[in-house]
N, C-alpha and C positions, 0 to 999 in steps of 0.2 A: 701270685707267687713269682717271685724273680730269676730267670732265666741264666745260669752262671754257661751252659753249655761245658760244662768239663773245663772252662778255662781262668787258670790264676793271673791275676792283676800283674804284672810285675812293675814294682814301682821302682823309679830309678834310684831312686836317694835312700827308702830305709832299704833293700837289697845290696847298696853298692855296686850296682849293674854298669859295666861301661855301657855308654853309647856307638864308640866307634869300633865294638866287639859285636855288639847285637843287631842282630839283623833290623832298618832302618823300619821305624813305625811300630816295635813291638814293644819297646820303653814305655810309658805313662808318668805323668805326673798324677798328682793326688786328690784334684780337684778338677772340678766342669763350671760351667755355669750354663743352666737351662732355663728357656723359658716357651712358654705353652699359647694355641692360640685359639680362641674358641670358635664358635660357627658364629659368629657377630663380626669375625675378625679383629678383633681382641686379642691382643697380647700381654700376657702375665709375666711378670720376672721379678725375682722377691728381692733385687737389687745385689745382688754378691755372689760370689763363688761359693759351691758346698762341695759337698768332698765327692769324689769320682766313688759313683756305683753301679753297679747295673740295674735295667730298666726293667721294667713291667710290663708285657705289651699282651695283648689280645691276639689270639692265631691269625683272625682274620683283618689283621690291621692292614690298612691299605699300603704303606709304602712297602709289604713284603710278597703285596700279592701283583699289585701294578706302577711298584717302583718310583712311585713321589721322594723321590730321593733327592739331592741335590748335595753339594759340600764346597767347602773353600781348601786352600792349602797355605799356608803365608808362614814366616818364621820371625822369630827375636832374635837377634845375635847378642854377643855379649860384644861390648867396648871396649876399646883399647885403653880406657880409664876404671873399666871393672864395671861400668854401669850397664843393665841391656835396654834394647830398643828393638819394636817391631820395624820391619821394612815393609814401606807402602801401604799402610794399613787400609786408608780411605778406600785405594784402589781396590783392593780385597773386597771391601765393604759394600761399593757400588759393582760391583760381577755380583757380587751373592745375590745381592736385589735383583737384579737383571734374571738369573736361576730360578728363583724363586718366581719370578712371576711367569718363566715359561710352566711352572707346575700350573697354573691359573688358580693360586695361591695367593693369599690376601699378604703383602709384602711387607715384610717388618721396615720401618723407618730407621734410615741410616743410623741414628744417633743410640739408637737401642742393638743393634748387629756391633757396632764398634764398642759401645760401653762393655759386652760380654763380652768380648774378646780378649781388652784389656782386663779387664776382672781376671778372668781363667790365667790369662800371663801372670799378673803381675801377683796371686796367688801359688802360681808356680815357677817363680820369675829364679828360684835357686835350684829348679833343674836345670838350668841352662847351661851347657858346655862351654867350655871355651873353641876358640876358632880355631877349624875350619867347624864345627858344631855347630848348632843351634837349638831353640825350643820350637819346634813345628806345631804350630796351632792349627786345628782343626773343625772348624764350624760347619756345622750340619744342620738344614732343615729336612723336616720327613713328616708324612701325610700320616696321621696318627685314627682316623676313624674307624672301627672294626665295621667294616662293611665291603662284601667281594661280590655286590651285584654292582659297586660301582667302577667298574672298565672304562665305560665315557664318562664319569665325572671326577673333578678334585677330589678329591677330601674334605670332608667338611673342617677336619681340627686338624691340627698338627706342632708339633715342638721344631723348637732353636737350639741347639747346644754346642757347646764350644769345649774340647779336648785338648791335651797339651801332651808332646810327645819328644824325649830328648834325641835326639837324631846326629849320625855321623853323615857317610858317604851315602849317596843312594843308590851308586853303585859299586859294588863289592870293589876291591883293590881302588879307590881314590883317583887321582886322574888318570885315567891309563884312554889309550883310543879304543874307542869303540866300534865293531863290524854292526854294518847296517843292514837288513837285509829287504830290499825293494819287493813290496806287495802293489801288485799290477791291477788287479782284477777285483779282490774285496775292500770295499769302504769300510773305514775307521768306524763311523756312525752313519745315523740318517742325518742328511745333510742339515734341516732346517733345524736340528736339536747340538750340531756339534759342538756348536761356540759353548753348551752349556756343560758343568763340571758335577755330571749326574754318576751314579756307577753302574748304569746301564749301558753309557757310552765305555767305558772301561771294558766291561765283559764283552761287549763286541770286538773289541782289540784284542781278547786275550785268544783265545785261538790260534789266529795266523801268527800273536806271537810266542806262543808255545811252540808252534810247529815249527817255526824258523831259529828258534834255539835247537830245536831235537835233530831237524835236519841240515838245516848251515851253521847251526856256532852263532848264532847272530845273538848279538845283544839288545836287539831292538827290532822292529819294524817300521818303514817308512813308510806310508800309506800314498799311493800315488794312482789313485784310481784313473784309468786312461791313460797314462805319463805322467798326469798333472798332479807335480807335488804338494803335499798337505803337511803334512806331523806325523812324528810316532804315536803310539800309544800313551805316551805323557810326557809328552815336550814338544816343542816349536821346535823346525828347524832351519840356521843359517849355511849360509858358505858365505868366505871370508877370504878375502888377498892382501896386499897394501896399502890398497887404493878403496876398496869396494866393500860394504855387508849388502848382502841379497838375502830377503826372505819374502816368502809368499805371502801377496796379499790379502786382507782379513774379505774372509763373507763367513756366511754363518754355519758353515761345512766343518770349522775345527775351531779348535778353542783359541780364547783372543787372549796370549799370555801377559802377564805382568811382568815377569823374567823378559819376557820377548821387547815389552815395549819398553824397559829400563835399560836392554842391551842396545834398541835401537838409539834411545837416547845419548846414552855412553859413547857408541858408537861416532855419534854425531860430536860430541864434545871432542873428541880426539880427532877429530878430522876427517873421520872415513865419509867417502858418499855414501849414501844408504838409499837400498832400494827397494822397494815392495810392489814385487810384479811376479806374474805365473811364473812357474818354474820347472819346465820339462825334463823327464828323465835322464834323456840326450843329455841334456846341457852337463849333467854331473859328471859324466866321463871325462867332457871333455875339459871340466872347471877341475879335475882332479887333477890333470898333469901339470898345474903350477899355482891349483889355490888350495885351499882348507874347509872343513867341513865343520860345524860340532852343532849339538842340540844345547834351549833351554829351558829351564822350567824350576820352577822353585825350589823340587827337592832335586833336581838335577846341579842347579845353579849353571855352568856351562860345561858343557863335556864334550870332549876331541872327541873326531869323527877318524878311523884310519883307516878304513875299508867299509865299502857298500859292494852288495853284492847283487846283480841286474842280470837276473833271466839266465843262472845257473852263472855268470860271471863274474871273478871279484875283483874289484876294482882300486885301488891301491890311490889312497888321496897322496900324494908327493911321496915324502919317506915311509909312510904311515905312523907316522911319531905324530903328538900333538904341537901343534904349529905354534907359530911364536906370535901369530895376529891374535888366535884361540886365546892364550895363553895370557898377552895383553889386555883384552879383553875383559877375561875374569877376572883377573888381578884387578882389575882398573872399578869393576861390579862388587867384587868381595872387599875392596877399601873402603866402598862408601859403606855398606852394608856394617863392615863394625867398626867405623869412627877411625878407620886411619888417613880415607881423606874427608872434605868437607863435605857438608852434603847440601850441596849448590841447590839443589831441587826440592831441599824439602821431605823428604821420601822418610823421614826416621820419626817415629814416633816414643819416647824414650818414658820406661817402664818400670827403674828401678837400678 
């Protein structure tokens, strides 16, 4: 019997639901595509999209008891000719691989993760808003065996599915600057799992950043276990001046963003130095009285930084407006992304 949980579908199209009205991630489009993988490591997929339902699952399914969870986040924009296209899709495609094999999970072949990707878009490729919107595709593997004596092992089976969700801001009011609030003491995740985009690592973040909405106003948490900065809860993060992008460099402590490595690239085409090195608490104070701050991440895309706040102190980046490097920036990320400049790199995958 299939599990609704009390909750209705809202589909974007036959509702007439705004996107940039509805809170980000509760839209749907109409269709998935899944595919299943047996204890041979076998993977089934009936070749197409079918229509968005809910699942069937046994109470004692493993990814609800010990979290074989795993997901992607990637989007399609629409084009400045009316056509859309995923951004970075491969890149999407080889993280998931990588995810999927820290579950010790038998790892779907690239060619099969990208084919349902596009299936699911290009099946719901008329949800797609126009810009700044997008279609937020959503691919999930999860440990599907009803079995809770297995704690030390995989999962013998488990499914792929791909979801499609129409999306505005991801954060309420649109670019506005963000207050950051500096967590000193508790890690984001466990280190040797961070790179990977599980939602165990998320529920570990949510705590410190509930509490720092409830007691500082913060829009975010920065994760800076000993000084040494990392990411919020779902974004990579820069500082930014004339001359200079500084972000922390990758080990497998937080997640290796696609936003992050596209902005570094951007970065670099436009001239900036770019640097990937530790990045101590200290230094923000002192990088706020004459640089800029902002996070990124796919549903973030880039977002201004205008106060962090450090051990009951708030710290005020320049004006606390968003900066004009921030702001270059995105502009320069959001042109490739829907066809109003070229896209030098490759990065578009076009869907329709």
């Amino acid at each position: 019997m299939a599990l609704g949980f009390g909750v209705e579908y809202k589909y974007a199209m036959s509702e007439k639901q705004d996107p940039f009205s509805a809170p980000f991630g509760t839209l749907f489009g109409d269709h998935m595509s899944v595919a299943t993988v047996d204890e041979d490591g076998v993977y089934e997929y009936a070749g197409a999209a079918q229509a968005l339902e809910n699942f069937s699952m046994h109470p004692a399914t493993h990814a609800l008891h010990y979290a074989s969870a795993i997901f992607e986040g990637l989007k399609a924009h629409r084009q400045e000719d009316g056509s859309v296209a995923i951004f970075r899709l491969d890149d999407h495609v080889a993280r998931m691989q990588v995810s999927i094999g820290k579950l010790r999970m038998p790892v779907a072949a690239a060619d099969l993760i990208r084919q349902m990707i596009v299936d699911a878009a290009t099946a719901d490729v008329g949800h797609t808003p126009d810009a700044p919107g997008s279609l937020y595709l959503r691919p999930t593997f999860i440990g599907t065996a009803p079995n809770i004596g297995a704690a030390a092992t995989p999962s013998a089976t488990g499914m792929l599915y791909v979801i499609t969700s129409p999306v505005g801001d991801y954060f309420a009011g649109g670019i506005r600057p963000l207050t950051i609030y500096i967590e000193h003491d508790t890690p984001r995740t466990t280190p040797q799992f961070g790179m990977v985009k599980s939602g165990a690592n998320y529920v570990m973040a949510l705590g410190p950043t509930l509490d720092a909405k409830r007691d500082h106003v913060a829009d975010q948490v920065l994760f800076a276990t000993g000084g040494d900065v990392t990411e919020t809860g779902a974004a990579n993060f820069f500082l930014v001046d004339d001359e200079r992008v500084i972000t922390r460099n990758l080990d497998e402590s937080f997640l290796h963003g696609v936003t992050r490595r596209s902005v570094i690239q951007i970065a670099k085409d436009l001239g900036y130095e770019v640097e990937e090195r530790a990045i101590q608490v200290d230094e923000l104070k002192a990088w706020a009285e004459h640089g800029e701050m902002f996070l990124s991440g796919t549903a973030a895309v880039i977002a201004p930084v205008g106060k962090v706040i450090v051990r009951g102190e708030t710290v005020q980046a320049r004006d606390g407006q968003p900066g004009e490097n921030t702001l270059k920036l995105r502009d320069a990320l959001t042109s490739v992304q829907t066809g109003r400049s070229e896209d030098v790199h490759g990065w578009l995958t076009p869907i329709g």
